[in-house]
mmCIF file as Biopython writes it, N, C-alpha, C and O atoms, coordinates in Angstrom:
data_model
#
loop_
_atom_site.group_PDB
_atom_site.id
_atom_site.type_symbol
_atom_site.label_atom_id
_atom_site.label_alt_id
_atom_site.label_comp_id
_atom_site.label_asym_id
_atom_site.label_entity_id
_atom_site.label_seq_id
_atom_site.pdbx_PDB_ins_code
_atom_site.Cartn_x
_atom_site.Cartn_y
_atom_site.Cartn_z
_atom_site.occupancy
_atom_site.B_iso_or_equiv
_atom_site.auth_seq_id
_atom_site.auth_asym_id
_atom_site.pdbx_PDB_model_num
ATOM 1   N N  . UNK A ? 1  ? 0.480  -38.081 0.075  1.0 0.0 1  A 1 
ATOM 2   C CA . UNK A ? 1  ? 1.412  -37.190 -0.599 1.0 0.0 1  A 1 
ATOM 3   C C  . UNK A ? 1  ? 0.658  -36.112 -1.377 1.0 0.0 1  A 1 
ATOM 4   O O  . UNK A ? 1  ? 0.916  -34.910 -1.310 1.0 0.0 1  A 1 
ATOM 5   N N  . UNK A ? 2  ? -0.427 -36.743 -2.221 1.0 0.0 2  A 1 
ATOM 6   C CA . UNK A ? 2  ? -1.439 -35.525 -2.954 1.0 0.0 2  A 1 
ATOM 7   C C  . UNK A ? 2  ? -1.681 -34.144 -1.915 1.0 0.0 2  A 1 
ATOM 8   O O  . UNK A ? 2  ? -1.242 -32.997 -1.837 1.0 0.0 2  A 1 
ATOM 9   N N  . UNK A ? 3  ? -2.403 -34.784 -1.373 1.0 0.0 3  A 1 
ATOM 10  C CA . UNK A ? 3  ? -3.012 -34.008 0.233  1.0 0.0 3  A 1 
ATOM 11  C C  . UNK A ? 3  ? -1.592 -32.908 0.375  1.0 0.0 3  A 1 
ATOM 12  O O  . UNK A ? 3  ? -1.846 -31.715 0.212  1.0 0.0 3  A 1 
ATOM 13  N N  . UNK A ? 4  ? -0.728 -33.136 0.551  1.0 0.0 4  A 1 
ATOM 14  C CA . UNK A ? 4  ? 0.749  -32.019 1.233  1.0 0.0 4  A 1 
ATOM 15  C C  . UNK A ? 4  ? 0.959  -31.218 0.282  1.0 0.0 4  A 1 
ATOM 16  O O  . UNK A ? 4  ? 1.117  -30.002 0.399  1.0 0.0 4  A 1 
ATOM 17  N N  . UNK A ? 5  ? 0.980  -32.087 -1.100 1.0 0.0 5  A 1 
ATOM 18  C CA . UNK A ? 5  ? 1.358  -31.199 -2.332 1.0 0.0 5  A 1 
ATOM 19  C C  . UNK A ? 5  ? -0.180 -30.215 -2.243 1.0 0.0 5  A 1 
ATOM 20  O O  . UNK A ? 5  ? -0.105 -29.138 -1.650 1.0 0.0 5  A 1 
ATOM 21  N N  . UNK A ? 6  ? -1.129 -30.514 -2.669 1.0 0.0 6  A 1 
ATOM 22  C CA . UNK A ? 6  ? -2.513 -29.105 -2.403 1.0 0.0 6  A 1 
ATOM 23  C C  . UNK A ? 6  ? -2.042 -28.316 -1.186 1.0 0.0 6  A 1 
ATOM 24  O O  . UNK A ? 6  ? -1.885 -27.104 -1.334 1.0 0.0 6  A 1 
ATOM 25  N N  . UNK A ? 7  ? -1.862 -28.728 -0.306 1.0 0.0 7  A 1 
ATOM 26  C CA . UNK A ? 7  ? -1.553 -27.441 1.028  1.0 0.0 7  A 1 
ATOM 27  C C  . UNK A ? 7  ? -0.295 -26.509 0.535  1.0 0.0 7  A 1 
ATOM 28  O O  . UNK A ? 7  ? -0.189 -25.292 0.680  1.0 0.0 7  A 1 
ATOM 29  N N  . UNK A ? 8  ? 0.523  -27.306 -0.016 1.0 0.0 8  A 1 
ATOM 30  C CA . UNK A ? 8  ? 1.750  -26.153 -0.520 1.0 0.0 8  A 1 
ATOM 31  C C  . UNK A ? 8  ? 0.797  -25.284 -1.850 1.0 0.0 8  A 1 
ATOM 32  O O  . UNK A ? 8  ? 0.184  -24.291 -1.459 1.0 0.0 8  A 1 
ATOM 33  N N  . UNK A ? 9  ? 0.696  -25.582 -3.108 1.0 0.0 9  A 1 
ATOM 34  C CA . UNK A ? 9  ? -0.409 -25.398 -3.719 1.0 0.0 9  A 1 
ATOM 35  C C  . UNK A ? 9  ? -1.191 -23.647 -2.877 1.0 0.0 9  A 1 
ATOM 36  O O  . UNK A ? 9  ? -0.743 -22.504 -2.974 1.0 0.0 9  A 1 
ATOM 37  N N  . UNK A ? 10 ? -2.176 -24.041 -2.282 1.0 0.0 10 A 1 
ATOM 38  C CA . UNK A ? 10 ? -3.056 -23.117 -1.558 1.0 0.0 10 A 1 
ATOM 39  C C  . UNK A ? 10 ? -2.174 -22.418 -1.001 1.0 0.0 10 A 1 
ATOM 40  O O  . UNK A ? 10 ? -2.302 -21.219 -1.250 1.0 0.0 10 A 1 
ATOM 41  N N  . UNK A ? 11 ? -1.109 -22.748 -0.176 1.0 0.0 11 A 1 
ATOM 42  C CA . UNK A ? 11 ? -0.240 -21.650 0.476  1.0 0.0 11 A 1 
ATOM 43  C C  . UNK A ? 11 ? 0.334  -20.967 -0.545 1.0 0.0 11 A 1 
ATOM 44  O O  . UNK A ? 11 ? 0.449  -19.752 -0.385 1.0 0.0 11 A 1 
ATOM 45  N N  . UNK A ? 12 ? 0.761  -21.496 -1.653 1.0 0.0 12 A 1 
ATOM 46  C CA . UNK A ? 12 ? 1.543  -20.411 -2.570 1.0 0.0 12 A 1 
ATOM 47  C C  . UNK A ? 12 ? 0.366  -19.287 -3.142 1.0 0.0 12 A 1 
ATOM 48  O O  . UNK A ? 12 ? 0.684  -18.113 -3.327 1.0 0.0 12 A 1 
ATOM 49  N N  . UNK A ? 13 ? -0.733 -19.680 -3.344 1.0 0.0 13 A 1 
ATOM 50  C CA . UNK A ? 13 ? -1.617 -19.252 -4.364 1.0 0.0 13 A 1 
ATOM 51  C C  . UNK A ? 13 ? -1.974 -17.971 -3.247 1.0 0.0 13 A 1 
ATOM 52  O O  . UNK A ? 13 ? -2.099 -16.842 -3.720 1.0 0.0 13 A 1 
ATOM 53  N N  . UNK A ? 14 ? -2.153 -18.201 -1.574 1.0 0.0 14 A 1 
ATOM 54  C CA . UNK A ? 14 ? -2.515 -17.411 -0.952 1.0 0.0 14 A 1 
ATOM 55  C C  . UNK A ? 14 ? -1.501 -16.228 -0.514 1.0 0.0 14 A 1 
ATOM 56  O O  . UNK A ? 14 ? -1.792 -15.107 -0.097 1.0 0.0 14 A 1 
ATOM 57  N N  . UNK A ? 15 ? 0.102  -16.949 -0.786 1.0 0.0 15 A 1 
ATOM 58  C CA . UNK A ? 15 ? 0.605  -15.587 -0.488 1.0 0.0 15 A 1 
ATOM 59  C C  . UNK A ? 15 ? 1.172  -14.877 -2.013 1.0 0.0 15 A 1 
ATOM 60  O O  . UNK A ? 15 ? 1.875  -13.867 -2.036 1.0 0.0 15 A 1 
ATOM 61  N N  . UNK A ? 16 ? 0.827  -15.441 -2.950 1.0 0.0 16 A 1 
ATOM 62  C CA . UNK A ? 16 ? 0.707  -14.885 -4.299 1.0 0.0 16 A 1 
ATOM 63  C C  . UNK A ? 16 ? -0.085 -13.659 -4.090 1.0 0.0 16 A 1 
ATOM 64  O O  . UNK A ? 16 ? 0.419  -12.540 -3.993 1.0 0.0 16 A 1 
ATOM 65  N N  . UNK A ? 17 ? -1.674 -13.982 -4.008 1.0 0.0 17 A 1 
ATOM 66  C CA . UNK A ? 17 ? -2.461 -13.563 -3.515 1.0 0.0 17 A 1 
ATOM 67  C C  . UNK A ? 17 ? -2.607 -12.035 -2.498 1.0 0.0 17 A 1 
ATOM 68  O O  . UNK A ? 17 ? -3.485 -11.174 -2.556 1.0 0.0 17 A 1 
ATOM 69  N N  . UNK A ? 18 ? -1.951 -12.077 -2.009 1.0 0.0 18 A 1 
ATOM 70  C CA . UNK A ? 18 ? -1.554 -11.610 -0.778 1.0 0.0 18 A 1 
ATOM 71  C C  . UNK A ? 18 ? -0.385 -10.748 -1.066 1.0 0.0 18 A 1 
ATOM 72  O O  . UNK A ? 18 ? -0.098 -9.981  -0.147 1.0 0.0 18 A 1 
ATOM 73  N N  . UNK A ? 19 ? 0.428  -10.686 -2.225 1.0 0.0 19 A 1 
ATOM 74  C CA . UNK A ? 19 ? 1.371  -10.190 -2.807 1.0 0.0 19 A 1 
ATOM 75  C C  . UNK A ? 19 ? 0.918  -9.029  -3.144 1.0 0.0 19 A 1 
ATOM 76  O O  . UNK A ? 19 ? 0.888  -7.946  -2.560 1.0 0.0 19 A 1 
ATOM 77  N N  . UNK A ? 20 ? 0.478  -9.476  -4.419 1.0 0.0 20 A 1 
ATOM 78  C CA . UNK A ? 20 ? -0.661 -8.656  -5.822 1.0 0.0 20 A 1 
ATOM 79  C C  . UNK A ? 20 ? -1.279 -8.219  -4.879 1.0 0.0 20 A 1 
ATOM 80  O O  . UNK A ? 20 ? -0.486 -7.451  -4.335 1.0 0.0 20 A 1 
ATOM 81  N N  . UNK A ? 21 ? -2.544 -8.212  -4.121 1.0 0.0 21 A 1 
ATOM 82  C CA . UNK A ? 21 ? -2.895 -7.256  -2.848 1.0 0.0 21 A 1 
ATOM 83  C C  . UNK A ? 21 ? -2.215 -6.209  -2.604 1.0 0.0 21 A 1 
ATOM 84  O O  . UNK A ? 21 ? -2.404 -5.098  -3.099 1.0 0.0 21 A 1 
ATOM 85  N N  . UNK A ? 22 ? -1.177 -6.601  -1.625 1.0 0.0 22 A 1 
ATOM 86  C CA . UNK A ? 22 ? -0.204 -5.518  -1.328 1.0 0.0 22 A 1 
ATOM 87  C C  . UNK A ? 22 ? 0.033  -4.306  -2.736 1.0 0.0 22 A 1 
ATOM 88  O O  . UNK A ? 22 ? -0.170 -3.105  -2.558 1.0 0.0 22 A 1 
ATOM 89  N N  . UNK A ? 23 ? 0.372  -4.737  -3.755 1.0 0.0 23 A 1 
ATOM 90  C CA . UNK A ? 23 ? 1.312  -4.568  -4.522 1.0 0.0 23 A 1 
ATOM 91  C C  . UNK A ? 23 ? 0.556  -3.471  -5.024 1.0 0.0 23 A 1 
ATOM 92  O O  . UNK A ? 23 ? 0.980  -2.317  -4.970 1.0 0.0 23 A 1 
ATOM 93  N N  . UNK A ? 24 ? -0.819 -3.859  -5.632 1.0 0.0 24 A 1 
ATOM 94  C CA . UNK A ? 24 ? -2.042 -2.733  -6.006 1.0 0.0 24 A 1 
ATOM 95  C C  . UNK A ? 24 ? -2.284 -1.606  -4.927 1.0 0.0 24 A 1 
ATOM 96  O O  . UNK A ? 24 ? -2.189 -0.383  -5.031 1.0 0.0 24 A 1 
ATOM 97  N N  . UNK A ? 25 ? -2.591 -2.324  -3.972 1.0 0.0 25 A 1 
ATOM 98  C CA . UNK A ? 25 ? -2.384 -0.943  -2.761 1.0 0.0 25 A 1 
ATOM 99  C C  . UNK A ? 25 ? -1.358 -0.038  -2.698 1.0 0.0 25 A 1 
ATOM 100 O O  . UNK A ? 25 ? -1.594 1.155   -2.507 1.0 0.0 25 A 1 
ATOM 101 N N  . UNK A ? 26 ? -0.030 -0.545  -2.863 1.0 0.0 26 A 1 
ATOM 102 C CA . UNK A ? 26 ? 0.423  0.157   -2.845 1.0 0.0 26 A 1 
ATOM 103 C C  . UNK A ? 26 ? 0.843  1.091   -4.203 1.0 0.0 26 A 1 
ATOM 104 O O  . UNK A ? 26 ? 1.284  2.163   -3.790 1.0 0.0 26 A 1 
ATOM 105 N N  . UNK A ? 27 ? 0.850  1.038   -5.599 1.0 0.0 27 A 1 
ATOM 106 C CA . UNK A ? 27 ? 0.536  0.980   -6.251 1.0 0.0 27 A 1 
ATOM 107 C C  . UNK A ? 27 ? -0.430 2.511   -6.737 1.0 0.0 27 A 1 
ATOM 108 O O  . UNK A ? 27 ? 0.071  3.456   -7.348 1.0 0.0 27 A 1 
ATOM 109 N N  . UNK A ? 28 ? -2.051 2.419   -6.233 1.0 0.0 28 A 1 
ATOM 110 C CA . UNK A ? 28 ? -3.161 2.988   -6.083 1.0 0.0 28 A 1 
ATOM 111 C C  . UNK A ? 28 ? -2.270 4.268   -4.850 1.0 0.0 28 A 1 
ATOM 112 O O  . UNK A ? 28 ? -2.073 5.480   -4.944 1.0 0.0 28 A 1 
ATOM 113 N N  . UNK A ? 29 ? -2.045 3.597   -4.148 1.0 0.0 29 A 1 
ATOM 114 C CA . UNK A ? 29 ? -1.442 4.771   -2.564 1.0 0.0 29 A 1 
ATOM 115 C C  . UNK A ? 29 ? -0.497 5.793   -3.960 1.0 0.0 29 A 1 
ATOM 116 O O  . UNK A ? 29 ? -0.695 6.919   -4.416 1.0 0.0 29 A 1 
ATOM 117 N N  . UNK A ? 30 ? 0.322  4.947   -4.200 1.0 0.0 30 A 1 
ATOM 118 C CA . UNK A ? 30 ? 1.663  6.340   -5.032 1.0 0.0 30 A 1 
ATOM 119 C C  . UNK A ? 30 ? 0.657  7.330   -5.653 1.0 0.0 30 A 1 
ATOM 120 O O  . UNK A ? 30 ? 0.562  8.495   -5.266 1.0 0.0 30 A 1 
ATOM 121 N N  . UNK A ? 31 ? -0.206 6.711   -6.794 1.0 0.0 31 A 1 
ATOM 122 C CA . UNK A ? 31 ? -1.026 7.435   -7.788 1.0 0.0 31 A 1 
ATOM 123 C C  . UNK A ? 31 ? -1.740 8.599   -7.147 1.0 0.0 31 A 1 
ATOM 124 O O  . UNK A ? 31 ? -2.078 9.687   -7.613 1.0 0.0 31 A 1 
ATOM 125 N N  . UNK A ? 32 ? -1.909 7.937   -5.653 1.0 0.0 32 A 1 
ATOM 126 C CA . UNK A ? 32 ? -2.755 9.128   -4.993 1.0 0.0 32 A 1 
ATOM 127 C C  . UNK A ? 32 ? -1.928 10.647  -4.356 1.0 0.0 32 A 1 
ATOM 128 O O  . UNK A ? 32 ? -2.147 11.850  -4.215 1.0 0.0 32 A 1 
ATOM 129 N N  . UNK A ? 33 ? -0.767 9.523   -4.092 1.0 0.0 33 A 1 
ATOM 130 C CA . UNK A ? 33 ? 0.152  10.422  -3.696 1.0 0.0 33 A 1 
ATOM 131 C C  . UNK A ? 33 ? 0.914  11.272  -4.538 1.0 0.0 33 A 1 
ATOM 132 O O  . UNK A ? 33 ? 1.286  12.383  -4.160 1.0 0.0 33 A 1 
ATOM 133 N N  . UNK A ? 34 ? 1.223  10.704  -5.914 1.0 0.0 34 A 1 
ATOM 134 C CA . UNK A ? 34 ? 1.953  11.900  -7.053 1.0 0.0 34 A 1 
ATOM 135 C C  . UNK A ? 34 ? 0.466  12.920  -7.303 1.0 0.0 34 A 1 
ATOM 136 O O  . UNK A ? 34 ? 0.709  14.123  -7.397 1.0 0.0 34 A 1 
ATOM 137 N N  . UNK A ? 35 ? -0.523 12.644  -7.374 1.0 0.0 35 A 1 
ATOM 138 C CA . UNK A ? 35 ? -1.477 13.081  -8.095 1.0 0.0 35 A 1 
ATOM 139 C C  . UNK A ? 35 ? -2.206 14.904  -6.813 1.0 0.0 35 A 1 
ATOM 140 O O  . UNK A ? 35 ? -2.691 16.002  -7.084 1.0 0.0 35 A 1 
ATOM 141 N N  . UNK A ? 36 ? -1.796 14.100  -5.420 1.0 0.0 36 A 1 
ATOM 142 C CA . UNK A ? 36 ? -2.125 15.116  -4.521 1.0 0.0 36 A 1 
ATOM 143 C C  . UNK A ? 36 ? -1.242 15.664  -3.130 1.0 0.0 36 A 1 
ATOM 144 O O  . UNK A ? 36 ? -1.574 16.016  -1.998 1.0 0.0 36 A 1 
ATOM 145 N N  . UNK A ? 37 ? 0.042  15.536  -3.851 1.0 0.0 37 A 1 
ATOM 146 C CA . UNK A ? 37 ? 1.077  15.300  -3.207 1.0 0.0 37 A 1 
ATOM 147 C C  . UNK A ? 37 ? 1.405  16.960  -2.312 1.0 0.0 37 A 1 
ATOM 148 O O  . UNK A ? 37 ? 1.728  17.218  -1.152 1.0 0.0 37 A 1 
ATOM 149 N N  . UNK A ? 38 ? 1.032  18.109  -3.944 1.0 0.0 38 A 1 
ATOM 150 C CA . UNK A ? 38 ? 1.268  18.726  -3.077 1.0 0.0 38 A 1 
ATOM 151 C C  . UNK A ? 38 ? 0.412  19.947  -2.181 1.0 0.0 38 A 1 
ATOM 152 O O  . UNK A ? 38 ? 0.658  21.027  -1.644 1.0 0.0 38 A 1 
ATOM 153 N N  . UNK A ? 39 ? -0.466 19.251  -2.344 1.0 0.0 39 A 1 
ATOM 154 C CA . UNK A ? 39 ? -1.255 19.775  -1.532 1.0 0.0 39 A 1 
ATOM 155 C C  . UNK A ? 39 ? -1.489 19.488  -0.419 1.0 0.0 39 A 1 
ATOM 156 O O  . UNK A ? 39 ? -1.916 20.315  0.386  1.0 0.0 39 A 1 
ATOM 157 N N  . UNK A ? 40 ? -1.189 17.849  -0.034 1.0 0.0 40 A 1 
ATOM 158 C CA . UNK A ? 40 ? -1.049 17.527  1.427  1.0 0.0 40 A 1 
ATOM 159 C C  . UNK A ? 40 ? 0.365  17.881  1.919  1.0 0.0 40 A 1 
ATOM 160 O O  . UNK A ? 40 ? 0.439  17.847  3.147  1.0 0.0 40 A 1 
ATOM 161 N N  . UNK A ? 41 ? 1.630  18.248  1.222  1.0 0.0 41 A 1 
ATOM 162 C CA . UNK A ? 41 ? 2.562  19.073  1.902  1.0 0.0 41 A 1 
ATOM 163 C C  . UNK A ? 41 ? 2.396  19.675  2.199  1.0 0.0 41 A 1 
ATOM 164 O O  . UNK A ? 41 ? 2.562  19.654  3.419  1.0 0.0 41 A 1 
ATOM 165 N N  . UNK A ? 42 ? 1.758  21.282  1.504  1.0 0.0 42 A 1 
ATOM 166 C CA . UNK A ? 42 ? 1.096  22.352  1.797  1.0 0.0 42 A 1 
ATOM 167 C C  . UNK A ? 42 ? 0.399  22.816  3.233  1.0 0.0 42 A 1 
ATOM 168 O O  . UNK A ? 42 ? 0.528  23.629  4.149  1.0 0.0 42 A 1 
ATOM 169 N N  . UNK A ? 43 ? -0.332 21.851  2.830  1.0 0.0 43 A 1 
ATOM 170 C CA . UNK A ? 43 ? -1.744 21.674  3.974  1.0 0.0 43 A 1 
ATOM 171 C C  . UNK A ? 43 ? -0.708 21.363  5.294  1.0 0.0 43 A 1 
ATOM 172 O O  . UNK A ? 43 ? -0.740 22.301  6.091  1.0 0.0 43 A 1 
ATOM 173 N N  . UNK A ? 44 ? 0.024  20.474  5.623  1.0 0.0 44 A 1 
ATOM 174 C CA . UNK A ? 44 ? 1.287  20.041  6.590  1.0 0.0 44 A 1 
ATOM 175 C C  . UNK A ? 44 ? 2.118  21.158  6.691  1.0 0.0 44 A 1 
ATOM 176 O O  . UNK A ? 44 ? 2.390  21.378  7.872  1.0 0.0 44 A 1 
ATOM 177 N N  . UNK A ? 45 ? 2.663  22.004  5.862  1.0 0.0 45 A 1 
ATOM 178 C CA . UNK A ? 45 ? 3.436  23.194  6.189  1.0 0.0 45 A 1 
ATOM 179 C C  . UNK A ? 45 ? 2.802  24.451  6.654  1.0 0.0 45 A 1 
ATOM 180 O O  . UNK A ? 45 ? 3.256  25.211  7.509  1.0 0.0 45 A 1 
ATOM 181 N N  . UNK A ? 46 ? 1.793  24.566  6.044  1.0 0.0 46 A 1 
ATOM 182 C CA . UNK A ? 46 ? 0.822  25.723  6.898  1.0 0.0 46 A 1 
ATOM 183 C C  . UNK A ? 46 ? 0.444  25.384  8.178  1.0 0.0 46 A 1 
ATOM 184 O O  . UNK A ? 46 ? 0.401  26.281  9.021  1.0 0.0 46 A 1 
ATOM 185 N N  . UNK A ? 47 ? 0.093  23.966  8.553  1.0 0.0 47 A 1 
ATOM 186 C CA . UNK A ? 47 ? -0.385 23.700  10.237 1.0 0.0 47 A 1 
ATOM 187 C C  . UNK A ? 47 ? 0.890  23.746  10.790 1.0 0.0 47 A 1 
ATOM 188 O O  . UNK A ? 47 ? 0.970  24.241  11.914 1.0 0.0 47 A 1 
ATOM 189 N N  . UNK A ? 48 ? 1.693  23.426  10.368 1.0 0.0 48 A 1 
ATOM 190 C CA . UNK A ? 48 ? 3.253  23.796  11.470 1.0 0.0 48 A 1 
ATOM 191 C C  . UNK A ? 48 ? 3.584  24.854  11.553 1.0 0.0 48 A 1 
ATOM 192 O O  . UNK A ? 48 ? 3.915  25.391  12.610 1.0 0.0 48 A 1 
ATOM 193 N N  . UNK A ? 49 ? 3.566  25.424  10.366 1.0 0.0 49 A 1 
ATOM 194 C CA . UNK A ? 49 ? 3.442  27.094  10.569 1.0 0.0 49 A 1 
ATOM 195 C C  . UNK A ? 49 ? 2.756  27.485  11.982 1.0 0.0 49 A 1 
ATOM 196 O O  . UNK A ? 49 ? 3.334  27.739  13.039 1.0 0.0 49 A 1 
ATOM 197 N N  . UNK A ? 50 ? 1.304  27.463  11.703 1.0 0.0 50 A 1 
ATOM 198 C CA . UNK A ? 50 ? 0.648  27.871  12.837 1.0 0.0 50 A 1 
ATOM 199 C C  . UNK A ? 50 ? 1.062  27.572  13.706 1.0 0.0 50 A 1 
ATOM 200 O O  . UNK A ? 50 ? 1.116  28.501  14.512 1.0 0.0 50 A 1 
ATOM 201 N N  . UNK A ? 51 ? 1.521  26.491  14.129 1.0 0.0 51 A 1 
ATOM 202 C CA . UNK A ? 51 ? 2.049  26.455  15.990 1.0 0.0 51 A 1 
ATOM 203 C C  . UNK A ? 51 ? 3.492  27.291  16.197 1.0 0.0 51 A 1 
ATOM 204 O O  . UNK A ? 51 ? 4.225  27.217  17.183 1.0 0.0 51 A 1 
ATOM 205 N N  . UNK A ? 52 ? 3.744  28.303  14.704 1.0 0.0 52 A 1 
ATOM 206 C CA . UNK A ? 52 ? 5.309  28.729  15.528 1.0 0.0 52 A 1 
ATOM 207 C C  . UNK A ? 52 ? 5.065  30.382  15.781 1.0 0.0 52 A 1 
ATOM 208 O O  . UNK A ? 52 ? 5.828  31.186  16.315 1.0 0.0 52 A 1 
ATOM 209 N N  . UNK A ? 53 ? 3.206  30.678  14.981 1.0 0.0 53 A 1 
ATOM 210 C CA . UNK A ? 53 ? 3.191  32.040  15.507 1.0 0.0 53 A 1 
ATOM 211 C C  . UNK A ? 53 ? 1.984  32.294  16.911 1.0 0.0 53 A 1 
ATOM 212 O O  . UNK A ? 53 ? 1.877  33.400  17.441 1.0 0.0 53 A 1 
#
């Protein structure tokens, strides 16, 4: 019974784990994205531009 209870244990801890991961990434991604947002629009509206002249 010990033994089953540690495997649940480790599975929670790993998709805890695995959460917080995600969560910082994504997280870090926004910061990057409010911070240089609009300049990669920019940069995206001028290359579409170019393919319409």
């Amino acid at each position: 019974m010990k033994m089953q209870q540690t495997w649940r244990a480790n599975a929670w801890f790993k998709a805890s784990a695995a959460a917080f991961l995600a969560a910082a990434l994504i997280g870090v991604t926004f910061a990057m994205w409010a911070e240089h947002g609009a300049g990669i629009f920019f940069a995206m509206a001028q290359s579409g531009l170019s393919w319409c002249f």
